[in-house]
N, C-alpha and C positions, 0 to 999 in steps of 0.2 A: 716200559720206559716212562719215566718220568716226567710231565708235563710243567713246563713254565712260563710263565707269561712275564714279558718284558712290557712295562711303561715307561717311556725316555723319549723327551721329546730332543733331545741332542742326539743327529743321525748318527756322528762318531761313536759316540760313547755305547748307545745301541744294539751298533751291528757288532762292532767290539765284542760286549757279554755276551751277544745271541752267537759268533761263531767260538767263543772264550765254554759256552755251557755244550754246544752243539759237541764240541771235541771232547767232551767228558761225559755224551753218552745221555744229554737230555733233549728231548724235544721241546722247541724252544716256539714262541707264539710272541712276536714282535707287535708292541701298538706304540704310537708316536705323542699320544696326548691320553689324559683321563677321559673325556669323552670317547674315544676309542676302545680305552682299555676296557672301562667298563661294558660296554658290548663286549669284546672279546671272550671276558672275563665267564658272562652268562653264557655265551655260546659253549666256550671250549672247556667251563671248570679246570682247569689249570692244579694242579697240585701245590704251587707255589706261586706268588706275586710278589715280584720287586719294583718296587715304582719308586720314581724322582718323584720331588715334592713341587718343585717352581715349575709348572708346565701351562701354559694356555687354557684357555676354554675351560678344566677341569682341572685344580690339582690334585697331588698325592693326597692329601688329606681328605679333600670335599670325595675324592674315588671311594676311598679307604669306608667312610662313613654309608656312602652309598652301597657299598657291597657287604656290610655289618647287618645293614637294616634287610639285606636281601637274604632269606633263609636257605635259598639255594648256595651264597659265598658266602656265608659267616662264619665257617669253619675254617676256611680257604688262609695258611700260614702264609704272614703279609711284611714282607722286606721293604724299608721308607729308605731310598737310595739320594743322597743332595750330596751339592759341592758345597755350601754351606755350614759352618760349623756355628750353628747357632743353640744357646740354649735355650731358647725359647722353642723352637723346632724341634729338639729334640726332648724337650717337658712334653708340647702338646703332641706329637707321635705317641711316646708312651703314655700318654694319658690315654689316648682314644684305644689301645690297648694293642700296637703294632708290635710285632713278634720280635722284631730285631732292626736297627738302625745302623745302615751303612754310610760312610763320609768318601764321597772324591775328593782329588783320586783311590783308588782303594786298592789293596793288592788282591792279587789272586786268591792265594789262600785262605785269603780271610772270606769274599765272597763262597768260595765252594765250601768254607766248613762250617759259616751259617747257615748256605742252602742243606747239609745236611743234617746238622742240628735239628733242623726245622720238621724237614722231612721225617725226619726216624719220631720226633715226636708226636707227629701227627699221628702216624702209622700205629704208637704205641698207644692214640688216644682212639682209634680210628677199633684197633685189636678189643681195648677194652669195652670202648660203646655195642663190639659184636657179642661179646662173652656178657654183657649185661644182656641186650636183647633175647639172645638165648637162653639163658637162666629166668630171666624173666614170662616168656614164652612156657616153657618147660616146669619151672618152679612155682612160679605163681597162680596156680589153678591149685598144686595139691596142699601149696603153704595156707591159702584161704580156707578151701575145703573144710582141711582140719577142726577150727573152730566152729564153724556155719554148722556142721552137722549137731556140734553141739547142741547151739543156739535154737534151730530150726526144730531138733528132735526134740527135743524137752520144752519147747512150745509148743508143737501137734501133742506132746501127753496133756500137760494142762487144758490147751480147749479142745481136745478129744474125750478126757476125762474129767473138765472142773467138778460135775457136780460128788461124782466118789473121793475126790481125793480131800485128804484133810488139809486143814493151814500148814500143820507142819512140813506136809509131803511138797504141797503148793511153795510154802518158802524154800524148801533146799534144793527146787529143781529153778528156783529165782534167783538161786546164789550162782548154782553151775552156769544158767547163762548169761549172769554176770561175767562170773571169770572167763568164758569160753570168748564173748568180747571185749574182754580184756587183752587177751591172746593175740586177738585178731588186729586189735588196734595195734601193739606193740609191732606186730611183724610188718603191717603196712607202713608203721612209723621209718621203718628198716630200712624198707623199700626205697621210699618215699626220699630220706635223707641220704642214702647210695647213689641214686638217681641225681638230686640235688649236688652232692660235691659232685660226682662226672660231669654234669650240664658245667658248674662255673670252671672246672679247670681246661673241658673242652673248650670252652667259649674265652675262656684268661678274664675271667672275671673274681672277682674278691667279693665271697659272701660275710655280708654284716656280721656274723658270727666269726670270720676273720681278718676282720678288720680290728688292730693292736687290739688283740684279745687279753685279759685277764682275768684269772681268778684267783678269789681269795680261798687256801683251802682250808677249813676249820673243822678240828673232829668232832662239836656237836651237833654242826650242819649235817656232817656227811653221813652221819650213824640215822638222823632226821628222816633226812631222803631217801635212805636205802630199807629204812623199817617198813614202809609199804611191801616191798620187793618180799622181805623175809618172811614176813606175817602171810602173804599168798604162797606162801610152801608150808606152812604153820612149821617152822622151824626157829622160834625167837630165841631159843637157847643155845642154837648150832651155828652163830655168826662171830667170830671174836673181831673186835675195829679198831687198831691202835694207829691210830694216822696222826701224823706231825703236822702243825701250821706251815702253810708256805704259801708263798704267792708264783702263779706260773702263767706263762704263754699259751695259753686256750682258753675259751669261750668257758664258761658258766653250764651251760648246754652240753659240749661236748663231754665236758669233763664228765656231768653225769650220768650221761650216754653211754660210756667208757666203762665206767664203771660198774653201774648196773647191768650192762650185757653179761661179764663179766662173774657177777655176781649171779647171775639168773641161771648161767650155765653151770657154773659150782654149784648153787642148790637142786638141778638138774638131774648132775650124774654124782652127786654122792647119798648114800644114804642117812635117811633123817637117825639123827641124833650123833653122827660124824661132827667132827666141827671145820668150820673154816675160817683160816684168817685172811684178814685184809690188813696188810700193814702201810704203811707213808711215811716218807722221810728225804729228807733233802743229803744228796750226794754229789759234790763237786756245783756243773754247772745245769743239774738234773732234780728235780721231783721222783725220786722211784716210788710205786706206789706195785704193790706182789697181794695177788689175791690165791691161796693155798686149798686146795681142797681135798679129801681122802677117800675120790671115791674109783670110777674105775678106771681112769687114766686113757689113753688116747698112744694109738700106734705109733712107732716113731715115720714110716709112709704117709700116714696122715697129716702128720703136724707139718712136713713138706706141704703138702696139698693147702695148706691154707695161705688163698692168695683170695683175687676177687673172683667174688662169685663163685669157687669153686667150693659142693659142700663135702665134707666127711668120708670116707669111702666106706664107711660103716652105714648100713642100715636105718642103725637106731639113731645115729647124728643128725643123718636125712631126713628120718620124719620129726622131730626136733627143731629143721631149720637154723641150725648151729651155723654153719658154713656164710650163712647170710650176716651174720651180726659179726661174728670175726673179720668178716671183710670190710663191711663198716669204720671198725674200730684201727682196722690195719689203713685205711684210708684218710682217716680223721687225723691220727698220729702224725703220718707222714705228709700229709698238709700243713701240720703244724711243728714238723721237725722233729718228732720225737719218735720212739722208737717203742716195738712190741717182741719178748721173747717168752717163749714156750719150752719148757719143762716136764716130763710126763714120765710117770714108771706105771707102766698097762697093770690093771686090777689091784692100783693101790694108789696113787694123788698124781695131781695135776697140776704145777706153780704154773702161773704167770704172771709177767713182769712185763710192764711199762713204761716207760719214761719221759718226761714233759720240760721242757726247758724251764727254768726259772726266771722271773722275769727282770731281777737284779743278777744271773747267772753269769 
């Protein structure tokens, strides 16, 4: 049963919602003023908070900010209930980042289908932060591992063995664990930036890189950026880039985030001297940007399976860490409106296609 915590300092209005939710099956946690509520609030964690704004002592607002800065209620989905039709009220609620604004009188329906709104979102952000911990837990000791062994083994050979080995032998075990922390950095970048969007969309916060995003995109930038990527597959002849100018709705960052994962997994699983393209062009009110590659294609069970956090149900995807970076990139999109589809014929290529809104679209 579902916990909710009423703040209203109008006894009427009140006991009203509290027997109005009581008959639809919630457990209801009545406080008369913000000083109250917030007690309440820390006591009971409530799954929901609907509070008046004009109350005594505390209002809706000074509550709201107070249980923000508390790490125990910051997550806690927060309903700002007034008689009031002010916009000024209704600016500074949604600025301080309140989940939904109700007006008395109010009807019924409209109260219970933003209390559900609310609730189903939680639950779906509540699901995700579990499926992160989990993969995190589980994934992140053998996603590190992987390159440390690298790193860690080819420097026990160097000062186990500096004085027999030559310069030559010395620099190519300097290269490997270079790239092996290379590796290592990119997957923690992964991490790090998965973690990052869930934290602001848990919390209804707008990260700097989403705030009115643009980018310009220009094919002798992007051919630029992505030659480091190619050159560590020593593949510089197996990349074709025909990308169109456009300007689009996403960060700079993302975009080549997107991209290069993208790109890193086509040089991945196709064989060197295959080629792969990357094409871009403006469609309608979209950026499509199709990265093609010929190598061994991907189940059509699997391609289901990519959601967050969940990796490959192949082996070889698994220790790869593919599954991480597609969730990323399916999460980035869809922060930014745009869309990701997959393409695959098993032991022969691979399309996928992205989409970005345009920013005159």
């Amino acid at each position: 049963m579902k916990k909710i915590l009423i703040v209203e300092d109008e006894f009427d209005v009140r006991v009203n919602l509290q027997d109005l939710l009581e008959s639809e099956s919630y457990e209801v946690i009545a406080a008369k003023d913000g000083k109250e509520g917030y007690v309440k609030a820390i006591e009971e964690l409530p799954d929901l908070i609907i509070s008046d704004i004009k109350m005594p002592y505390v209002d809706g607002f000074e509550l709201y900010k107070k249980l923000q800065a508390n790490a125990g209620t910051n997550q806690i989905p927060f309903i700002f209930l007034t008689a009031k039709v002010e916009m000024s009220d209704f600016r500074e609620g949604m600025s301080l980042g309140a989940d939904d604004y109700l007006i008395k009188p109010f009807k019924i329906n409209d109260v219970l289908k933003a209390i559900e709104v609310r609730l189903k979102k939680r639950e779906n952000f509540v699901e995700e932060l579990e499926q992160l911990r989990e993969s995190l837990l589980r994934k992140v000791p053998h996603e590190l591992r992987t390159p440390l062994v690298g790193i860690i083994g080819f420097s026990e050979l160097i000062v186990d063995d500096l004085e027999n080995l030559s310069k030559n032998e010395i620099r190519e075990m300097i290269v490997k664990i270079k790239k092996s922390g290379k590796r290592l950095q990119r997957r923690i970048e992964k991490f790090l930036a998965y973690a990052e969007l869930i934290s602001s969309e848990t919390k209804q916060q707008t990260l700097p890189d989403m705030q009115n995003p643009k980018t310009e995109i220009d094919p002798r930038i992007i051919a630029y950026k992505l030659k480091p990527t190619i050159e560590d597959f020593d593949r510089k002849s197996d990349v074709d880039i025909k990308i169109a100018k456009g300007n689009v709705k996403i960060s700079e960052r993302y975009y080549d985030m997107i991209l290069k994962e993208l790109l890193e997994n086509a040089l991945k699983f196709s064989p060197r001297g295959s080629i792969i393209n990357i094409a871009g062009e403006k469609n309608g009110n979209f950026y499509i940007t199709k990265v093609k590659d010929n190598g061994c294609g991907i189940e059509d069970t699997s391609i289901k399976e990519i959601q967050a956090l969940k990796q490959f149900a192949d082996e070889k995807y698994l220790k790869e860490g593919v599954g991480m970076g597609l969730a990323l990139v399916q999460k980035i999109l869809k922060i930014d409106g745009g869309y990701l589809k997959l393409e695959s014929k098993l032991n022969e290529s691979t399309l996928v296609e992205f989409g970005i809104p345009l920013v005159n679209g």
